[in-house]
TIDREN-539340 format. One record per residue (C-alpha): residue number from 1; residue in three letters; x, y, z. Coordinates in nm, 4 decimals, padded with zeros to 6 digits. Layout:
! residues N
n / res / xx / yy / zz
NUM / Ala / X / Y / Z
...
END
This chain:
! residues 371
n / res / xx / yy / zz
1 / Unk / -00.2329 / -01.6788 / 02.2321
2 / Unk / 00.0818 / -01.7733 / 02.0226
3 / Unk / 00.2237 / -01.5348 / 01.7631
4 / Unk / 00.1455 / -01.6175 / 01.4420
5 / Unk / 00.4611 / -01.7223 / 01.2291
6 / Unk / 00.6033 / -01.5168 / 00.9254
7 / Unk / 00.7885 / -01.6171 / 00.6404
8 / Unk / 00.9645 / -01.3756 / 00.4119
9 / Unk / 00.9626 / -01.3415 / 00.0201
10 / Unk / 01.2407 / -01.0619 / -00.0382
11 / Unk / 01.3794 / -00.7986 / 00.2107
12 / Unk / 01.7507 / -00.9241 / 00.1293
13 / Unk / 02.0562 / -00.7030 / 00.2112
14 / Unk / 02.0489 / -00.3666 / 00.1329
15 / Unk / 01.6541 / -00.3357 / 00.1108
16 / Unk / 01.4509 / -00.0789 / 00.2358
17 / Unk / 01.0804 / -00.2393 / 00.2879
18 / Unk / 01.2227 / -00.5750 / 00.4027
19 / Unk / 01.3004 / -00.4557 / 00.7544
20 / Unk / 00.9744 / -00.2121 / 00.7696
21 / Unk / 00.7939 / -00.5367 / 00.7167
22 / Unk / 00.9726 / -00.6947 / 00.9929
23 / Unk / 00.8980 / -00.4165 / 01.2684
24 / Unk / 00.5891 / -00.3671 / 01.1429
25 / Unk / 00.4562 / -00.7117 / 01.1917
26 / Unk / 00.6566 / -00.7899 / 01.5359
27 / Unk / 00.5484 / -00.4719 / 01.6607
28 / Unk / 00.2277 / -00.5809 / 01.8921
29 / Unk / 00.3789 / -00.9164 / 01.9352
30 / Unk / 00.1184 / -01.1253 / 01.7306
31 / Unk / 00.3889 / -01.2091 / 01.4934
32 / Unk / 00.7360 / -01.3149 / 01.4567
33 / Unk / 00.9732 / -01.3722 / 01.1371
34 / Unk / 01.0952 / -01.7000 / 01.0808
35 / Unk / 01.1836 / -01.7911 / 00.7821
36 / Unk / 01.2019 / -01.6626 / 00.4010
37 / Unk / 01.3524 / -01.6361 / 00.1091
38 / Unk / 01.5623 / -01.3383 / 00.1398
39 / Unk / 01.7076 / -01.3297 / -00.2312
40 / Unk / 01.7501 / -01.5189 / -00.5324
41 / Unk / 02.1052 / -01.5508 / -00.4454
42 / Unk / 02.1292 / -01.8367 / -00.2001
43 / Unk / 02.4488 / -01.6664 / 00.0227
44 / Unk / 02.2639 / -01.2944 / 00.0491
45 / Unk / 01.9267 / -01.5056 / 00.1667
46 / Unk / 02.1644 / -01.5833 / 00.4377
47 / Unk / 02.3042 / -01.3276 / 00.4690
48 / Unk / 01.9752 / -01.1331 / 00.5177
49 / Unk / 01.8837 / -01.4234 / 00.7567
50 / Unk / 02.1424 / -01.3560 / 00.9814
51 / Unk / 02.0569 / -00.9386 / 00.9740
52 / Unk / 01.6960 / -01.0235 / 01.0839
53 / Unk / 01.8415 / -01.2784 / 01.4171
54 / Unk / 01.6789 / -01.6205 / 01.2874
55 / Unk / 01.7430 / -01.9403 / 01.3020
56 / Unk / 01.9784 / -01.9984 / 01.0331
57 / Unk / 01.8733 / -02.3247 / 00.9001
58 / Unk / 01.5168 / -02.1066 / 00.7821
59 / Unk / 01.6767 / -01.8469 / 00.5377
60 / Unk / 01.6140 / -02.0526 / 00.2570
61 / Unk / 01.7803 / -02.1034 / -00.0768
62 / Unk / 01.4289 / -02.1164 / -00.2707
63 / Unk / 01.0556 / -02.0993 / -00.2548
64 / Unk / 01.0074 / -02.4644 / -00.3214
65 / Unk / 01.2877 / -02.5171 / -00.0181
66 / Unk / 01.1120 / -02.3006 / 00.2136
67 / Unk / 00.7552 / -02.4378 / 00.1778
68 / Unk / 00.8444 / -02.8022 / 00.1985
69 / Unk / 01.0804 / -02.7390 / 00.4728
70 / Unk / 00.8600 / -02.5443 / 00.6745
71 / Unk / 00.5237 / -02.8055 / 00.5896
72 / Unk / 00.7429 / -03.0211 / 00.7840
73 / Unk / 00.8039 / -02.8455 / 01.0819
74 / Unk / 00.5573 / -02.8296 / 01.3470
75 / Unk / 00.6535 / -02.4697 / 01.4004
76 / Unk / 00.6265 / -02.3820 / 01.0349
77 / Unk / 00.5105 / -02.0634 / 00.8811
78 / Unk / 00.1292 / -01.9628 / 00.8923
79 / Unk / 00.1959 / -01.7205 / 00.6111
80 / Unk / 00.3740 / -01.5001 / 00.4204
81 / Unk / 00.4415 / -01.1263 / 00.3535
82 / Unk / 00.5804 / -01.0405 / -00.0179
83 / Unk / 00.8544 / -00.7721 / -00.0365
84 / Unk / 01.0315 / -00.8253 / -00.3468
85 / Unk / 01.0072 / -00.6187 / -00.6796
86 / Unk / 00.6668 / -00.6067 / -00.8565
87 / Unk / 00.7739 / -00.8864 / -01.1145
88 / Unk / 00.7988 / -01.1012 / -00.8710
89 / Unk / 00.4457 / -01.0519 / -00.7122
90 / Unk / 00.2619 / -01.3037 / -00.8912
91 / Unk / 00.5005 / -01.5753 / -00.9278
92 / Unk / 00.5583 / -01.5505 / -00.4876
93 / Unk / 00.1907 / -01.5194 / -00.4301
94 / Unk / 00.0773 / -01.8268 / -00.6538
95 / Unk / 00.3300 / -02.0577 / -00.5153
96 / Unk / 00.1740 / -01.9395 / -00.1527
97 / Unk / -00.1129 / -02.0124 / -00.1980
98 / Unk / -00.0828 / -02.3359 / -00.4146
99 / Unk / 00.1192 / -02.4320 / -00.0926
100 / Unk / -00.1381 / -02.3512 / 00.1693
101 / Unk / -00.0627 / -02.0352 / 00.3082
102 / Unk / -00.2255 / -01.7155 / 00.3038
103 / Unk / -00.0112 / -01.4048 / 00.1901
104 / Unk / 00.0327 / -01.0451 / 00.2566
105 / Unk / 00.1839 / -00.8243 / -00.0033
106 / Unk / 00.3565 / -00.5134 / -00.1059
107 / Unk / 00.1189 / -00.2930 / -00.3472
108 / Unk / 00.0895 / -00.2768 / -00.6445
109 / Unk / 00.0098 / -00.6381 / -00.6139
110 / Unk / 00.1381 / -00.7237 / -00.9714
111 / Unk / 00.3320 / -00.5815 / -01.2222
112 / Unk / 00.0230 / -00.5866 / -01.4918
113 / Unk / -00.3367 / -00.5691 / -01.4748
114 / Unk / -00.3119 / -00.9525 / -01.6016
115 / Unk / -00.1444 / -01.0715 / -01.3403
116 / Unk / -00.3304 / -00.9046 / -01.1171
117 / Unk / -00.6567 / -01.0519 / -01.2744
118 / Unk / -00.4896 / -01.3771 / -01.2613
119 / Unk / -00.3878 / -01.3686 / -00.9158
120 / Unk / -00.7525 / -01.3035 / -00.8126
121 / Unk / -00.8453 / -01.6319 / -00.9456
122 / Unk / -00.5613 / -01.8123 / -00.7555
123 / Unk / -00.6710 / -01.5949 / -00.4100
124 / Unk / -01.0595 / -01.7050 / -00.4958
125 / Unk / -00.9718 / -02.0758 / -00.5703
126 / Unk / -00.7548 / -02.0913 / -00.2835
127 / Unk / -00.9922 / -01.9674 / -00.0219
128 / Unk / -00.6899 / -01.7935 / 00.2130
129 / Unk / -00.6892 / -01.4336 / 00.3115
130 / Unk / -00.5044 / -01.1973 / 00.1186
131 / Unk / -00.4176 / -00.8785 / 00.1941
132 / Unk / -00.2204 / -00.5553 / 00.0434
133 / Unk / 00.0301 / -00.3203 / 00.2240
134 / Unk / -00.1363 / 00.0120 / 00.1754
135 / Unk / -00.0104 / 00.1493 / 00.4488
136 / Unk / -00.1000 / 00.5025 / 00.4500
137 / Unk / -00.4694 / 00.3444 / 00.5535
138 / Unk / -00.3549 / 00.2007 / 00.8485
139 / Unk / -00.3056 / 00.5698 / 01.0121
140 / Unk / -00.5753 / 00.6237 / 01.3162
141 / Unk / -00.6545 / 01.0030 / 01.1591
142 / Unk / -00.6956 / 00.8681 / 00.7825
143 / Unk / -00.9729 / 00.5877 / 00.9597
144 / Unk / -01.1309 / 00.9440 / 01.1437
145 / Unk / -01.1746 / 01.0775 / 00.8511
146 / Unk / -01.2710 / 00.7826 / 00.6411
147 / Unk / -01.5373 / 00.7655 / 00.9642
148 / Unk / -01.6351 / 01.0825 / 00.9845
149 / Unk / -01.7447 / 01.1774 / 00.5820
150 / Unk / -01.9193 / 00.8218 / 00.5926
151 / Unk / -02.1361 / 00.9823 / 00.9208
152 / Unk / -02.1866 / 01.2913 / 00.7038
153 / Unk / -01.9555 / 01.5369 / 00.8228
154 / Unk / -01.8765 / 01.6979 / 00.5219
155 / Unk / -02.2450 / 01.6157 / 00.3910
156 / Unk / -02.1901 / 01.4667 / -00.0005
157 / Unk / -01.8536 / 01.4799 / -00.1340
158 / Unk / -01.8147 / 01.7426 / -00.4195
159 / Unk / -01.3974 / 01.7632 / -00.4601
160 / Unk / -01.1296 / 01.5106 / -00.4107
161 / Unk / -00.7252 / 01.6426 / -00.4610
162 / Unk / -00.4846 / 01.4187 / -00.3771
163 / Unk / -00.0883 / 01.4740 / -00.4329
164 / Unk / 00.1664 / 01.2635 / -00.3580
165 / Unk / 00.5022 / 01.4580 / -00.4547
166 / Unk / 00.8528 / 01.3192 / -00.4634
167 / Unk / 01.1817 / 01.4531 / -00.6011
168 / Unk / 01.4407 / 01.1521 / -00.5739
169 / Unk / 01.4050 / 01.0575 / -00.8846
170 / Unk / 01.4312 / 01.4311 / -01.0672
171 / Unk / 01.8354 / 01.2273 / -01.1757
172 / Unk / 01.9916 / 00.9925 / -01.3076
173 / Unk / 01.7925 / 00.6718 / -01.1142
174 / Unk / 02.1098 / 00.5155 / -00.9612
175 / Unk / 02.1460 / 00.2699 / -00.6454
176 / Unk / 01.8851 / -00.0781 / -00.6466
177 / Unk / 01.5651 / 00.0820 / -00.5198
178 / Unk / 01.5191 / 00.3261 / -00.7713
179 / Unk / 01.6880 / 00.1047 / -01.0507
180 / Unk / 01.4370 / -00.1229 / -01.0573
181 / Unk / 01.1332 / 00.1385 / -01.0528
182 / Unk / 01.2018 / 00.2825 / -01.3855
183 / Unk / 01.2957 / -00.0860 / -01.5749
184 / Unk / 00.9155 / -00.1754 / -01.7217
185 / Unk / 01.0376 / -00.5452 / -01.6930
186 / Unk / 01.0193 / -00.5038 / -01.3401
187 / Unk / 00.8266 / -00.2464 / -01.2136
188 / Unk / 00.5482 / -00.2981 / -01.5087
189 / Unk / 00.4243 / 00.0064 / -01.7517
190 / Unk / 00.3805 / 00.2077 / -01.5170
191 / Unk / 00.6197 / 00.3827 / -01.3085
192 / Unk / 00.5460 / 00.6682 / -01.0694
193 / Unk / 00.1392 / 00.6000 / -01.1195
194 / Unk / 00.2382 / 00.2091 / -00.9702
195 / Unk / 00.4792 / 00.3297 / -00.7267
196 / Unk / 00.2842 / 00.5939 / -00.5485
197 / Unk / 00.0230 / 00.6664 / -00.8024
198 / Unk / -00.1424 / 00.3538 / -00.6434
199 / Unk / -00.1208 / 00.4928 / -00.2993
200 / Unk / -00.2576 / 00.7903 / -00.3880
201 / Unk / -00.5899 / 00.6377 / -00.5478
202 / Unk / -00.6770 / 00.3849 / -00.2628
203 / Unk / -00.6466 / 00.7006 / -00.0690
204 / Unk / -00.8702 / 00.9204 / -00.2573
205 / Unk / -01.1304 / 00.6205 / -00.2635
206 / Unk / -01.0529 / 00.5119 / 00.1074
207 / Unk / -01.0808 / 00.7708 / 00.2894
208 / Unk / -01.3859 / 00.8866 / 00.0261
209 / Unk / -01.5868 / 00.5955 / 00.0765
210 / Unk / -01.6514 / 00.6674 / -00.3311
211 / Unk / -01.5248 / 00.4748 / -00.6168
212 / Unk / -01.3729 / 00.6348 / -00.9274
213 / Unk / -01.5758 / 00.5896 / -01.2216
214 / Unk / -01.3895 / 00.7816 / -01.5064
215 / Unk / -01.0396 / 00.9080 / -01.5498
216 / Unk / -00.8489 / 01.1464 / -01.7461
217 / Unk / -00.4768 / 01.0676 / -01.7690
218 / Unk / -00.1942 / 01.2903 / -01.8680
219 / Unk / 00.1732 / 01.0813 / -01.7579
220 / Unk / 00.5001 / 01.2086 / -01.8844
221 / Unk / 00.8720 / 01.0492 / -01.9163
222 / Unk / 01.0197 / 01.3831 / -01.7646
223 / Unk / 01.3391 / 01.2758 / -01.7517
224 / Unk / 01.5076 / 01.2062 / -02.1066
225 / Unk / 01.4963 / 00.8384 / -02.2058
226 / Unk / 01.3121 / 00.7166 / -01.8843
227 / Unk / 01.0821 / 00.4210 / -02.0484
228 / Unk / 00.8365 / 00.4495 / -01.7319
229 / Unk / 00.6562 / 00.7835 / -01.6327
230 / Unk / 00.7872 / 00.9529 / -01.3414
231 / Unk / 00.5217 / 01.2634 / -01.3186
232 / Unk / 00.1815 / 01.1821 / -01.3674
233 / Unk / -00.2091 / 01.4159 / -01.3671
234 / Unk / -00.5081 / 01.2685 / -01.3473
235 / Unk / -00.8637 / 01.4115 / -01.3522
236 / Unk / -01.1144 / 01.1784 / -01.1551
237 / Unk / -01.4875 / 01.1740 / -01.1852
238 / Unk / -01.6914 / 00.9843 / -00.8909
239 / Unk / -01.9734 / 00.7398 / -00.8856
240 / Unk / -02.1587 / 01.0678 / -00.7355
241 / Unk / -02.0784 / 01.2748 / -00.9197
242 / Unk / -01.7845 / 01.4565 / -00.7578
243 / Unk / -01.4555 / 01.5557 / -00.9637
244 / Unk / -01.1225 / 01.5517 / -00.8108
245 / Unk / -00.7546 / 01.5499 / -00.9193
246 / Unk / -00.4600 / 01.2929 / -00.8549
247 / Unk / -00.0733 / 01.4262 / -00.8637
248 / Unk / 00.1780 / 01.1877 / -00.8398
249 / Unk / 00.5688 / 01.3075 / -00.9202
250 / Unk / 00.8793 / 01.1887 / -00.8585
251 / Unk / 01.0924 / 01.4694 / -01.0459
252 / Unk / 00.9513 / 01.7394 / -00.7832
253 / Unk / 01.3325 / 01.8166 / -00.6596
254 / Unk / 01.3026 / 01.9166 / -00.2682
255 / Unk / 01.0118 / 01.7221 / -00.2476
256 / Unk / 01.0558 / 01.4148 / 00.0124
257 / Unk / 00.6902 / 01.2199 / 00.0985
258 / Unk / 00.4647 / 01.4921 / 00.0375
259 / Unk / 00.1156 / 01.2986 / 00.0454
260 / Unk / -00.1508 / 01.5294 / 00.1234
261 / Unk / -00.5393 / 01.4514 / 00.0843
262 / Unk / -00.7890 / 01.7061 / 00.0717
263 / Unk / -01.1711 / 01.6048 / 00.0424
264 / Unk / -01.4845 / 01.9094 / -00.0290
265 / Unk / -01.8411 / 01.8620 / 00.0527
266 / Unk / -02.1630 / 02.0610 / 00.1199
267 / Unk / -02.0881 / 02.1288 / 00.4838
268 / Unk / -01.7443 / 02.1129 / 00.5064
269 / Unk / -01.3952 / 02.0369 / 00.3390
270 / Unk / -01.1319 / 01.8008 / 00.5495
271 / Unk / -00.7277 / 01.7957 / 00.5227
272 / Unk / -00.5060 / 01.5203 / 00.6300
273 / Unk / -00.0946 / 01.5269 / 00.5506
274 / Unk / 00.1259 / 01.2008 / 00.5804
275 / Unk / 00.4617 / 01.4669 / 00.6861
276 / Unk / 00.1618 / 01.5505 / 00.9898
277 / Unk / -00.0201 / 01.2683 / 01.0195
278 / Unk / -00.1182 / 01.3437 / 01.4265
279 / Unk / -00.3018 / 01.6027 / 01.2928
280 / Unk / -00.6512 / 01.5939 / 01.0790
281 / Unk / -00.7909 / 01.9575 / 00.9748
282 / Unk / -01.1985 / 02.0164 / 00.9316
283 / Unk / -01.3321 / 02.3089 / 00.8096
284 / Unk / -01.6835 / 02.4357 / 00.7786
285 / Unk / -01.8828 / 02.6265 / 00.6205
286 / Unk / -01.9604 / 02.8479 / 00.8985
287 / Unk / -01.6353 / 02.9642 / 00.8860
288 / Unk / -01.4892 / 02.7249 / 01.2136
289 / Unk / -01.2221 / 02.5437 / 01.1814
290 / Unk / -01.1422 / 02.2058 / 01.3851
291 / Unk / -00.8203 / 02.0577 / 01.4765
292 / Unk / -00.8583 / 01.6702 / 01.5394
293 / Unk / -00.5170 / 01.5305 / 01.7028
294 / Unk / -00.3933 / 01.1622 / 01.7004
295 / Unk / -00.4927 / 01.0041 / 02.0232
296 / Unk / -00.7526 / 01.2650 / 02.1483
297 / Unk / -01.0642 / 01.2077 / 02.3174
298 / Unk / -01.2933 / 01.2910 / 02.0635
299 / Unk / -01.1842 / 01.0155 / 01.8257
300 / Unk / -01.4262 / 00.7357 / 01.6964
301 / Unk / -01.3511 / 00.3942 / 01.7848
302 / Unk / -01.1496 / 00.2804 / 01.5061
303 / Unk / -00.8724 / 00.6034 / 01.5018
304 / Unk / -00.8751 / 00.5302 / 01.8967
305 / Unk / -00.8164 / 00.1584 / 01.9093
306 / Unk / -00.5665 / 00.1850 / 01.6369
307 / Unk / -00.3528 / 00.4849 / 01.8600
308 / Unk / -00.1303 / 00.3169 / 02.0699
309 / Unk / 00.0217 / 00.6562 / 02.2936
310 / Unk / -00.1397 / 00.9236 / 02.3867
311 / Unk / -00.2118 / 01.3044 / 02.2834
312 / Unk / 00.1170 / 01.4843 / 02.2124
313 / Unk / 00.2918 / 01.1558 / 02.1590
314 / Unk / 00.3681 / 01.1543 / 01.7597
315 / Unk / 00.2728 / 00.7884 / 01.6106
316 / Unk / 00.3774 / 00.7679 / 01.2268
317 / Unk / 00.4641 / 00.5206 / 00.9536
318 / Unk / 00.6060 / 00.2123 / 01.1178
319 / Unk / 00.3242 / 00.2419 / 01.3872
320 / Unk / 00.0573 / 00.2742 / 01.0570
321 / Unk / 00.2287 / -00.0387 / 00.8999
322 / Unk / 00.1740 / -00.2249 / 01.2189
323 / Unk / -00.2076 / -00.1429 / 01.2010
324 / Unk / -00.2391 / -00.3243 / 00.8543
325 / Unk / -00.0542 / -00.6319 / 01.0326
326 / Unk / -00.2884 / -00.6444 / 01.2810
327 / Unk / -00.5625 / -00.5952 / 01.1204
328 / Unk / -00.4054 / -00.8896 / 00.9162
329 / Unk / -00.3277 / -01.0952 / 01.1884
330 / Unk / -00.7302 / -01.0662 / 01.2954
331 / Unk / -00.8070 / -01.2306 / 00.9937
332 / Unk / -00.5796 / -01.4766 / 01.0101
333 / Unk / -00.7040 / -01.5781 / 01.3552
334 / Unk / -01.0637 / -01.5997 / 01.2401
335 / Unk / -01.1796 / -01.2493 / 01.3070
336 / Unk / -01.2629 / -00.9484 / 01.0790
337 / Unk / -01.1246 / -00.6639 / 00.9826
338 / Unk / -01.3063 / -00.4371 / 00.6974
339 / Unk / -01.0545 / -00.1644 / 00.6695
340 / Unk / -00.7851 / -00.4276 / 00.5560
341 / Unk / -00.6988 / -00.3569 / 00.1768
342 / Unk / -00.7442 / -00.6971 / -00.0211
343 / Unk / -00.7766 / -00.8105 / -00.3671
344 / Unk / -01.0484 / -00.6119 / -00.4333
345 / Unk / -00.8173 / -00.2884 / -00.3911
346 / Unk / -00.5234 / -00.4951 / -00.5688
347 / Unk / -00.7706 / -00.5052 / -00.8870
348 / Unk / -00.8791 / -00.1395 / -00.8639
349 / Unk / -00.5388 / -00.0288 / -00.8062
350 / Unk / -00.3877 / -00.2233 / -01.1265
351 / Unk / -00.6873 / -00.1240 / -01.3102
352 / Unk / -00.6261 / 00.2411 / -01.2634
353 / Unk / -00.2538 / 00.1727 / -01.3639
354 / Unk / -00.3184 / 00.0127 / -01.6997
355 / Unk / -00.5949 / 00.2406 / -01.7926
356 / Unk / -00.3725 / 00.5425 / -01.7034
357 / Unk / -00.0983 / 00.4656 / -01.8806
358 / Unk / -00.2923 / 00.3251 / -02.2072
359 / Unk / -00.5133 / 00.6293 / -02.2161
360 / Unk / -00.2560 / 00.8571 / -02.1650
361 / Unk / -00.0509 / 00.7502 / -02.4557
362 / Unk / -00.3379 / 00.6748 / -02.6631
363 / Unk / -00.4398 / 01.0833 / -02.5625
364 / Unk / -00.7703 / 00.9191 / -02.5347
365 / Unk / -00.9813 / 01.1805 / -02.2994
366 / Unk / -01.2318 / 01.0844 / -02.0208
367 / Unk / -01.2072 / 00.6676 / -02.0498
368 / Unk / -01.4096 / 00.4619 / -01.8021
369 / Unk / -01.2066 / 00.2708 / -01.5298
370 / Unk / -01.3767 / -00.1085 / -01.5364
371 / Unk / -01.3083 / -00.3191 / -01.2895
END
């Protein structure tokens, strides 16, 4: 079976997710970077080029250059991940797909809930898989315990908190990747809801099995004349029934990746931390409490084919990242793969943005999230 080829749209010099992609995706050998478009700037694309060890002549100037280049190759591309700045989201995808090729993404997918519902048409007309980088459900404990409440464990879900804290950007936002998070002409209206806000919602809903229904929104500039939110509440209310509570921050100083998921039902509550993600905590009502580690023998078949060492052995982030590729790469070669986050969760997640942010400003209460 030959690895499936990857072409790059950002990840130029001096980016953080570019490489993540690139280790991620090459990391059970079913795919291999290529090619891309490192940068706008035709010397840093080849620049980054030479950083990632290919061949030269295939870190292109442009899009256009790289997808009638690599048509013409018998070795061409067979797809393409998106690394690049939200802005740039839409624009990379479209051409994609108008091209032939199927495209994974960083999330948000879009900078706007237009552009998101305009990039759905493109993925729907086109008829090629699409897929978002939600990493944090590629971990094997976050598919246990996705498993588990959907086999009842916890009996019906009555209390969903989800935080995601941060403190790097409780300054002055200086240096490229946090530049570009709190300028609305590139990282859309919203700022800390998009950048992590997003994770924490596909999260909540993930792992949940439960879409939100309603939303009450409270986002604040903390920092004075930030023109994108950077500390964010928001109540939840579930198609059930259940309530639950989103916290996403950025100006939480001493605060690194804090993501921590806690879910309440009749039997039983369940708590899962990304800083200790080979760990998955259940308690219930009788008082026991459970402690489920990565790689252990009493994990379903999902969380154990998605473990790739054993008890004891930590797995984390990059390994998680990998798990979305492959799941990708099934796809790509015909097979399926449920758990993948697609367009659907690219609409949710930009639908919970806009409504957040307009609601919020607009003080508007409980307001329905639509779809």
């Amino acid at each position: 079976m030959r690895r499936l080829r990857m072409g790059m749209i950002g990840g130029g010099p001096g980016s953080f997710i570019g490489p993540i992609h690139r280790i991620a995706a090459e990391l059970d050998r079913e795919i291999e970077l290529v090619a891309g478009v490192f940068s706008s700037d035709a010397a840093r694309s080849a620049q980054a080029g030479e950083s990632y060890r290919i061949d030269p002549t295939r870190a292109y100037p442009d899009l256009d250059a790289m997808f009638a280049a690599e048509r013409a190759r018998a070795d061409g591309i067979d797809f393409v991940a998106i690394v690049t700045p939200n802005h740039h989201h839409l624009p990379a995808a479209r051409a994609a797909l108008a091209a032939g090729l199927p495209v994974i993404s960083d999330k948000p997918a879009t900078a706007t809930l237009a552009q998101a519902r305009e990039l759905a048409g493109h993925v729907a007309a086109a008829g090629l898989p699409y897929a978002l980088t939600h990493t944090y459900s590629g971990y094997p404990l976050v598919r246990e315990a996705r498993a588990r409440i959907a086999a009842g464990a916890l009996g019906a879900i009555r209390k969903v908190v989800v935080e995601y804290p941060q403190g790097w950007l409780a300054g002055e936002a200086s240096g490229k990747q946090a530049e570009w998070r709190v300028d609305p002409a590139k990282s859309g209206p919203g700022g800390c809801i998009g950048d992590i806000g997003t994770h924490a919602f596909q999260l909540a809903e993930f792992i949940s099995g439960l879409k939100v229904t309603e939303i009450l929104a409270d986002l604040g500039a903390v920092v004075p004349g930030r023109p994108v939110d950077d500390d964010c509440t928001v109540l939840l209310r579930f198609e059930n029934g259940a309530r639950g509570v989103l916290l996403a921050s950025q100006i939480e100083v001493g605060e690194m990746n804090g993501l921590r998921i806690r879910l309440y039902g009749e039997k039983g509550g369940l708590v899962w931390k990304q800083e200790v993600p080979n760990t998955l905590t259940l308690h219930t009502l009788d008082g026991r409490t459970e402690v489920i580690h990565a790689g252990g023998a009493q994990l379903g078949p999902d969380a154990a084919s998605r473990t790739r060492t054993p008890t004891g052995h930590p797995e984390g982030y990059l390994e998680a990242f990998a798990n979305i590729y492959r799941d990708f790469a099934a796809v790509l070669r015909g097979e399926t793969a449920p758990l993948l986050p697609g367009i659907e969760d690219a609409l949710r997640g930009m639908t919970f943005v806009d409504t957040a942010v307009t609601a919020s400003k607009a003080r508007a209460g409980w307001t329905a999230l639509t779809v």
